[in-house]
Every structure is written in C-alpha cells, then in structure tokens.
Steps between C-alpha positions, in 0.01 A plus 500: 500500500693604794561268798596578874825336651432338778819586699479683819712818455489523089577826483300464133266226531247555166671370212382560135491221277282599130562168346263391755224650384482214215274218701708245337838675649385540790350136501898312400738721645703319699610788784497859520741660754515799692710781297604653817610176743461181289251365678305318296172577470233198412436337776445080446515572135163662517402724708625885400459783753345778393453744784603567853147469707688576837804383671567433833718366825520190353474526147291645190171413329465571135249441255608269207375300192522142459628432128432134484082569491352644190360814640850577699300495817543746791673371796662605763844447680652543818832503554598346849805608646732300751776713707781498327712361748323201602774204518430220287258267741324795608418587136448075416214594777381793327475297210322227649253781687434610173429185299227463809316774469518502144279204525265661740407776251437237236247346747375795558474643149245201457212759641389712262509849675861393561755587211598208368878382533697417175821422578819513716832621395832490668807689303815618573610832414858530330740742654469871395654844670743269705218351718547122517228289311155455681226262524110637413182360517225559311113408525307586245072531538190603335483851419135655598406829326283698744510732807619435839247620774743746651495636126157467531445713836747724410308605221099455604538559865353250764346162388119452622398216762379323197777527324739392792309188583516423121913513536455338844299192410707483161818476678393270748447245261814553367705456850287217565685373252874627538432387872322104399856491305691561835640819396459848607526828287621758750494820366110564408428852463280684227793513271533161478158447374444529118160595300553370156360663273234224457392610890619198651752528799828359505750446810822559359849577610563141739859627539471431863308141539714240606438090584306401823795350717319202636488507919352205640227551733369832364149576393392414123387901535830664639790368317763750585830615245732627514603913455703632242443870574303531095194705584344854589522594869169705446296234387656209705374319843755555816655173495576563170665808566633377797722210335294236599315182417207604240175298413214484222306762720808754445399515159152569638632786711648657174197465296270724794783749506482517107133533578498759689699701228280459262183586718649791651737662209763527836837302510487234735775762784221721489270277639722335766535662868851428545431607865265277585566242273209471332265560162256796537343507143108454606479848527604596142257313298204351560379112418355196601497340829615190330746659267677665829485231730648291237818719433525546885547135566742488179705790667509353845876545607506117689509235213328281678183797491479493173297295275688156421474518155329623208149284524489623810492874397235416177282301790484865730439708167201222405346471815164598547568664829776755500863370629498653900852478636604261762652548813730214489732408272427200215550145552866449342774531638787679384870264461827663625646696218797483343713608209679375208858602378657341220323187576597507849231527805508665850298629762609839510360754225713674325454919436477506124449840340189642400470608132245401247596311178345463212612138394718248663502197623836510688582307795514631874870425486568760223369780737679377765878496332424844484443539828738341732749728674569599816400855705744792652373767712584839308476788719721810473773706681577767264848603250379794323599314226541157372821311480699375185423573148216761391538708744453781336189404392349329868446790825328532816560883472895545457458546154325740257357260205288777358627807522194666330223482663285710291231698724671800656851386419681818638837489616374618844338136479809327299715632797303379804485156299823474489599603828254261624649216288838579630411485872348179446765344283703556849244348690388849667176387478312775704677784292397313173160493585475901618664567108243267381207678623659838458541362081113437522396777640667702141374223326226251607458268202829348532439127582845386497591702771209463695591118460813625636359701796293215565789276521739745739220526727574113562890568528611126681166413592417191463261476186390295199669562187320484132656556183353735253649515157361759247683591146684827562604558179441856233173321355366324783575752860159626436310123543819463802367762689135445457613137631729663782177743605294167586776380672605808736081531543476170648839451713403857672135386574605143646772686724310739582250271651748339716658264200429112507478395871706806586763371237520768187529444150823620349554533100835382292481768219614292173552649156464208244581734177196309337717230391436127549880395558535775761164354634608176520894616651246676762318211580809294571584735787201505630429163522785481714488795728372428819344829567282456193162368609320596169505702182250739296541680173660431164290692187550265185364157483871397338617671809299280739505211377880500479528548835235317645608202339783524791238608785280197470737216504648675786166519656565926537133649430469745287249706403453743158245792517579571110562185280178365345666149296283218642840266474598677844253333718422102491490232716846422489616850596332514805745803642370752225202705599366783279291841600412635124287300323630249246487575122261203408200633758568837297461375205163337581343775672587738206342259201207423745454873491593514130220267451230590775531849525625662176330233327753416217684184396795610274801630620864635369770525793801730491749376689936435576684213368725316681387687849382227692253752689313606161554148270304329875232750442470442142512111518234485795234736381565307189414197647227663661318613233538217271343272764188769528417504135700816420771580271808671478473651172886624470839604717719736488876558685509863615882375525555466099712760361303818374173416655207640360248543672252668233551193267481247764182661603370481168603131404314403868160646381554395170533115650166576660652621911231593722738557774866589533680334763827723575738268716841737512771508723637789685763575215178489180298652713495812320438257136188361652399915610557576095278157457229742727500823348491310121196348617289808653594680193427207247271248678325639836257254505784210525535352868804495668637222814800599634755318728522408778798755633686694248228713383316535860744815535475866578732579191180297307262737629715803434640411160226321365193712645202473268671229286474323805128520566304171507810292521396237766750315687481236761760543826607377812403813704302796454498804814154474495540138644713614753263811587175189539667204638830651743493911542806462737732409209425818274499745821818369592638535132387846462687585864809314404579622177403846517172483334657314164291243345594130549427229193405173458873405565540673859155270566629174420825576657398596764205155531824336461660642837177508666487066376818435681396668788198325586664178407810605761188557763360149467815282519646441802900525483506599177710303241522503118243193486274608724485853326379325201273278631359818720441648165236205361317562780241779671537855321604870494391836500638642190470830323155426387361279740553129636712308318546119477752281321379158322795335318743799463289734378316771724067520480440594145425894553497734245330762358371567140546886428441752233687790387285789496446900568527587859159508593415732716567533889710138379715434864772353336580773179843448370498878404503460125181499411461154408494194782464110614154448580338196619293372174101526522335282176226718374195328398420478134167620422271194426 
C-alpha cells in the first residue's frame, strides 16, 4: 500500500509500506511516517491518504480510506492551511473559525445530495527542513464516485433545455436547503456539481460557505456574510467580486451563470459584454420563454432584482404563465454590506484577490495578512545598468548578455552591437541607438538588441521600467531569446504608438542563469529598486517560484509566460499572474482528447524525474485520467541511465498502452524522439500526446519528421490563432524579425508585455498596487486575441495541434516537410 504525506513541499510524498497490504496490519499499526520528512502519516489514527486529488492556495484534498470500517471506506480529506505566520491569537481565531464551520458542513451533510461530513481534525506538524512546527487542519467528507458536469460538457458538448432544468430544479432544492440553514455556498459552478454514478446530483466542494452573521433588522430573505475572496470570478455576482456583502440570491446568480455553460458549451467570459456590462447569450441557443426569463432575473446585476430566494425561482419555472420581467426592482431591500476579518467587522470592503480554490474554509483574515502593505510609485529615470551586486547579469543596454545571437551573427553585426553597447554604456544615447539599427539592419532577428535600440531611443526620458528575466545560459539561450523576441515585439509596438499616455515602456534585461538562488538574489533587488514597476520572465517552475516567493510578499507583480506548476498562482499570491497555460488545464484537455477523440483509455507516459516541469505533467494527467475511468498502464524515466527506448516501448504494449504520453524536457528531448521513431517502426497504430512545450519545437519537426506524424499535442498558441483572431501581431513579427518564425514563447511573452500595458492605461498614477489590481480587471489584446485575467491566470486559450505532412499551399510550412497543424477529428464511419 503506498500512502501520500500530507506535507506541503514533500519533495517525496508517496511512501511504500508492503506490510500493509495484510488487512490486519494495516488495521493495528499504530503510525506510519513519512520516509522522506517524518511526518506522520495516519491522520486521527484512521484515516490514510492515498492520493493527491488537487492542491491548492490554501491547502490539498486527497482521497483516503477510513481503517476503522470494515470495507476501509473511501473518504476524502482536505488539508486546510493557516499562514504560517499568524501570531498566536490570530491563529486561536483561526481555530475557532474553523471549529465553526466545521459544524456547518455537518449540518449540511444531513441532505443527501450533500457529502456527508465525518469528522474534524486539528494536528500539528513536527519540524522538518528547518521550518518551525505548524498547525493543520483537516476535514474529512464523503467521497462520491461520479462525474462533475464540467467533465461532463467537456466531453458530450452542450446540455439540452431538458437536461438543464433537470440540474436547475435539482439544485434548487438543494440551496433551499444550504440557504433554510443560514449558510451560503459561494462558489457554484458546473464543477462543483457531481453525477454519481447512481445519476443523482451532488453539490460538493462547500470550501467557501461560511455562518450567517446575524444583523438585526435585515430581511429573513437577504441575510448578508461576509467575503473571504474563495470563489470563481467567472461564475460569481458583482458584489461578490466586488468585496462586498453577499446574500442567498448570490448563490442564485452562480447557479444561471453555471446554466448558461451548460446550455451553451461557452465559458461564462464568452458570454459577458464586458463593454456594456451585460449577458448576451439569447442569441446562441434557443429555449423557453420561461427558462430565459428565469435565468435573466437570476443574472440581474442589482441584488435586490433578483429573485429572493430559491422558492421564488421554482414558483417562475412552475407557473403556468411564463415569468415576464419587471421593470422595478423586488420588494426587499438590500442591508449595508460589510466584511469580516479575523472576526472583526467594518464598513469598508476590503480588495481580496481573485483566485478559485478548490477546498477551504479559511477565514477573511488569512487573505488579508497577506495583503497588508503599503504602495510606492515606481517610475524610471534610467542607469544603463543596475547598481550593486549582479551586475553583470542586470542591463538596460550597456552590457552584452548574449553575445550570440544566432540569425545572421556576422561580425559586421557583432561590431555594430558592440559599438552600440559602448555608446550607451556612456550614456551617448543617440549614437547607441544609430549602432543599434545599423546591427539590425546585418541582422534583424536579434531581440536583445532591438530591446536595446528600443531602450536608447528613450535615453533620459522619462519612462516606465519592467524587468524581464530569461535564462541565458548554453542549454537554455534558445527559450531566452524566443522570450526576449516577445518582449522587443511588444515594447516597440507600445512606443511606437505613442507609449502609455505618452510615457514609454523601458525593459531591465536580467539573466537569471536558470537557477532558483540567483532568482531569488534577483528578486531581492528588485523588490527594492524604485525604478522597478514590474517583472516578466523566468523559464523553470523551480525558477519562479523561488523568486516569486519574494515578489508577492513584497506586493511586486510578476508575471511568467513559460512556467506551467499550478503552485504559482493562488489566492494568497495575488502579485503572480501567468500568460502560458498552467500544467493541470493541459493535462485535462489532453486525456479529454485521449478519451473523446482517439477513443482509448490506457496509457504509458515517458517522462523526467525529479524535473518539476515533466514529474507536474506526469502527476496531473495522472490524476486526470484516473478520475475519467482511464489507466496509466506503466512509466518510464527517459532520465535512467541507458534508456531504452525499444524495450520500454515493448514493456508499454505489453502492459496493454493505447497511447504514449512523451513528457521530456529540453535536455531528453532527443530520448522521447528515439521513443518516436521505435514506435513508427514497431507500433504505428499506437497514439501519441505530447507536451505541452518541449516537443512543440522546430528541431521536433526536423529531427523527428515522420516519427512525428500523428503526435497530438495541446498548446498555448498556435500562428493560426494569431492569423484568425489578431493579424497585426504576425505582420508585425514577420517585419521585425526579418521574416523568422516566432513560437509559442515569443506569444506569451509578448501577452505578458501587452498585460502590463493595458493595466498601466487604466490606473491612474500608477503604483505597484494599483498595477495589480489593474490586472484583475477589463482585458488585453494579446497575440491571439483578447485576453482576460481571472485569479492569476490569463483566459484559458490554447490550441490542440497535430504533427503532420505539410499539406499543401499550408501558410505557415516550417520548411521540413513535416508541420503544426491545427487538429480536425475525422468522423468514424458508422
């Protein structure tokens, strides 16, 4: 039996215990601990995790058996998380919060399409890795075997009117409830609702509800509470959004946005007119009068518009007559809102982040510890380079940090670089920038003197300063100047165009060697330099989560076009932003097609230990799959010394693979090619994922080439996208860089720019805190389209593609033959 520590940061958290496969072991043992950090490992004396379901901002969920019933039932647990630094009566609060709403979800576990609560645990971790002891808490619930409806959609495609007043109507009866209780869930969305596998629907996932704070004087209908910030900004009413006081009919909002998901197969920003502030979904599907009306009056941005309360909503679905909105608002009236922090009230709301969790049932307080800081005003006057140590490493264009360029490298082009570099090192600004262009001229897809030109064009001007920090080192210039070409693209368009109310955007060139403790040495100094107003970049998720670990508490925002790890974002890192998508929507989008499109369920996944790129990959599709009725049949570590990948191969089919699933990293890349060319000369009719990054590559195309063929990856960009949804960016691309192709890594570096920008154009006096607050809100024209953020992480676009022969007259050929194109399912004959 193996059983999952349930430390945060475990750098091995399944341990293997055989003995425990004897039922009568595993029934008297007093403790098991955790081979790598002591922790021990059965929780209560009883419960035993088995497997990380997800983990999040505030803590982890995991699936676990309960030893003390005969069957060793299914359950699962949730690790809840305090801050760390919480002083003793802030965390005798925490406590206290959490005994309460412990005893909420045992009231509320008394309905049976609720998962029933079994217990509450409170433990306190020993000391490990010299981090002081900490205090965890754990609920543990019902575990319900099924589908989630987002699994559901995901898979089918839209719901039916039918089908959607069936989840409506069920879930009404079920908030009537959760509401009668005087509590409120606060993050309903169609993820949140379960099919069993017996059909019925569950509401799961209360993570978010917390106690009615009584008011006197307000209506029986419109209790308010209090915000903690726990919930999805997509699904969620305004006041909700907006910090302040929520009611029963919030949860009534939620459930018509959830609605309209499932009617219309469109996320709930694709439905929204940000402009006008306003649903426009009528047009995209067609139902009843009374079905539309209904969700209308549920969506209504006023509280007070909406329907009170759940009886009121079943009354306008039952009525004979079809629902007709009014033209006044309802009867109720709405009480003054406040908020709660750490038990302590106030009339003024307070601006929590917004990023979804999966469980939790922390207090406002916790979010706002994490929050409270003052603001500088960071605008720049300009050193060519920074002051202090790494200076070598940090330039505004006094320093050459790569001095291969690739592209037309001549020394023509090396000369007029450096030339250029001198003249601005001595603040000759105007001479600089004729060498600059002179250097581009020879060679055009140079982006780190273009940066440079860019930059001397400013000379003393004043100007806004970001940081951009890419790994210049032998195995990772390549993904530093794809980075760099995103950046240069969208500092010379923003300038160009007059720069942000006629102040330009200037760029802090920063070479982090790919190494967290230079990261984090980098961070330091530039949380403190004043000319710093943000920073882009890092490649690794080690990398940036090293470092943002100092931008966050420091309230510096930062935003990574590359890492994927979904333990960068969370609602208590509301200064980290990301432009790629994150590893875990990867991983579902590639089973969903694993299971919907190529029709198989059994899987074998080559991948790199101890990377935390690949293992993330390997963990989440994992995860994935399991939860969809698949399998992963076997692994294999392209990393292991002599690597074979004939045998491996072999031993996959042999455990019954349908697919392989080749997660490398740069440095295997060419293992996982072998992996290819074994199985188009062994086992052509396997299917083959790929990830995510590593293998979306030119040098995949070239050196693979027929091996290739079939292999279907899902990505954050595809040219095509950019061709469809914003022309400008490619045209621009293919003037800049002298017809070169740009990647998926130039397009989310340069969204990332392009973010800041827009958020620079909507706050006033820009400051650090305002920046990041710009950022929640509105959106951005990126490198394939409009772009929005909802709790760190940018619109979900991607873009599932196949590698196949250039077909013919193909606008995008890659010159070898083979290329990236947009996947079309073919229809199986009936």
């Amino acid at each position: 039996m193996e059983i999952c520590c349930t430390r945060p940061g475990c750098p091995q958290p399944l341990n293997s215990f055989p003995d425990l496969d004897d039922s009568a072991i595993l029934k008297t043992v007093p403790q098991k601990y955790c081979y790598q950090c002591g922790m021990p490992l059965i929780l209560d004396g009883r419960y035993l995790p088995l497997q990380l379901l997800r983990r999040g901002g505030f803590g982890a969920a995991f699936l676990a058996c309960d030893r003390r019933t005969p069957t060793f039932r299914n359950c699962v647990v949730k690790q809840l998380q305090p801050h760390p630094h919480l002083s003793t009566n802030q965390l005798e609060t925490a406590t206290r919060l959490f005994h309460r709403e412990a005893e909420v979800l045992e009231k509320l576990g008394d309905h049976p399409q609720i998962p029933q609560f079994f217990a509450f645990l409170e433990f306190l971790a020993p000391e490990w890795n010299n981090a002081p002891s900490q205090k965890f808490f754990y609920l543990v619930q019902e575990y319900i075997q099924g589908q989630n409806l987002q699994q559901e959609l995901d898979a089918r495609g839209p719901f039916s009117e039918a089908e959607v007043m069936q989840v409506l109507r069920e879930m009404l009866k079920v908030l009537d409830f959760v509401h009668v209780q005087g509590s409120i869930h606060r993050d309903i969305k169609p993820s949140n609702i379960m099919r069993a596998q017996s059909g019925t629907l569950y509401l799961i996932d209360f993570g978010a509800v917390k106690q009615v704070i009584s008011n006197a004087g307000n209506s029986p209908n419109s209790a308010p509470q209090s915000l903690t910030g726990i919930f999805t900004p997509e699904y969620s009413p305004p006041e909700q959004r907006q910090c302040r006081a929520i009611y029963p009919c919030s949860d009534l909002h939620s459930l018509a946005v959830s609605c309209l998901h499932l009617l219309t197969g469109k996320p709930p920003q694709f439905l929204f007119d940000f402009n006008t502030n306003s649903w426009n979904w009528r047009q995209t599907v067609s139902v009843s009068d009374r079905l539309a009306n209904t969700l209308d009056r549920m969506l209504r941005e006023v509280p007070e518009e909406r329907f009170p309360g759940t009886r009121d909503v079943v009354e306008a679905l039952n009525a004979s007559v079809p629902y007709t909105q009014p033209s006044t608002t309802s009867s109720y009236s709405q009480p003054q809102p406040y908020t709660t922090q750490m038990g302590q009230t106030g009339q003024q709301p307070f601006p929590l982040p917004r990023k979804k969790v999966l469980m939790g049932v922390l207090g406002a307080g916790f979010v706002a510890l994490s929050l409270l800081a003052g603001t500088l005003l960071w605008r720049s006057s300009d050193p060519s380079t920074a002051p202090g140590q790494l200076t070598t490493q940090i330039s505004f264009g006094g320093q050459n940090l790569i001095p291969n360029e690739r592209g037309n490298n001549t020394q023509t082009f090396k000369t007029l670089k450096a030339e250029g570099i001198k003249a601005f090192a001595a603040k000759n600004y105007t001479e600089a920038a004729q060498k600059f262009e002179e250097a581009l001229r020879e060679n055009p897809n140079a982006p780190e003197t273009r940066i440079y030109l860019n930059n001397a064009r400013i000379g003393e001007e004043h100007s806004y300063t970001i940081a951009v920090t890419v790994p210049i080192t032998d195995d990772f210039t390549y993904r530093a100047l794809e980075m760099l070409r995103g950046f240069a693209q969208a500092q010379e368009e923003i300038n160009e165009n007059g720069g942000i109310n006629g102040v330009k955007i200037k760029l802090q060139l920063i070479d982090d060697d790919e190494k967290p403790d230079t990261a984090k040495q980098i961070a330091k100094k530039l949380v403190k330099d004043s000319q710093v107003l943000a920073v882009i970049g890092h490649n690794s998720s080690p990398v940036s989560l090293a470092a943002s670990a100092i931008y966050n508490p420091n309230k510096l925002v930062f935003i990574t076009p590359i890492s994927i790890t979904n333990q960068l974002t969370g609602l208590d890192k509301p200064y980290i932003f990301r432009t790629n998508i994150e590893g875990e929507f990867a991983a579902q989008k590639l089973v969903e097609h694993m299971l919907t499109k190529f029709r198989n369920q059994k899987a074998a996944i080559f991948f790199v230990s101890e990377i935390r790129y690949s293992e993330d990959l390997k963990s989440q599709f994992t995860k994935e799959i399991l939860s969809n009725g698949g399998e992963v049949v076997a692994t294999f570590d392209l990393k292991t010394e002599g690597f074979n990948p004939n045998t491996s191969v072999q031993k996959a089919v042999d455990q019954g693979a349908e697919v392989l699933v080749l997660f490398p990293t740069h440095s295997y890349r060419k293992q996982a090619w072998n992996v290819l060319r074994t199985r188009q000369r062994q086992y052509p009719k396997l299917n083959v994922l790929g990830d995510i990054a590593t293998l979306y590559s030119f040098d995949t195309l070239q050196e693979a080439g027929d091996a290739a063929a079939g292999m279907v990856l899902v990505v954050a960009w595809h040219i095509s996208d950019s061709a469809k949804n914003n022309p400008e960016f490619s045209t621009i691309a293919n003037r800049i860089w002298g017809g070169a192709s740009v990647n998926w890594a130039t397009a989310t570096s340069y969204n990332a720019i392009q973010a800041i920008a827009a958020a620079l154009q909507r706050a006033d006096n820009p400051t650090r805190e305002s920046l990041q607050e710009a950022l929640t809100k509105g959106e951005f024209v990126g490198a394939s389209g409009k772009i929005q953020f909802f709790d760190g992480e940018s619109t979900p676009k991607f873009s599932v593609v196949e590698v196949q022969k250039t077909p013919p007259d193909y606008a995008y050929s890659s010159g070898t033959g083979y290329d990236f194109v947009p996947f079309k399912p073919v229809n199986p004959k009936p």
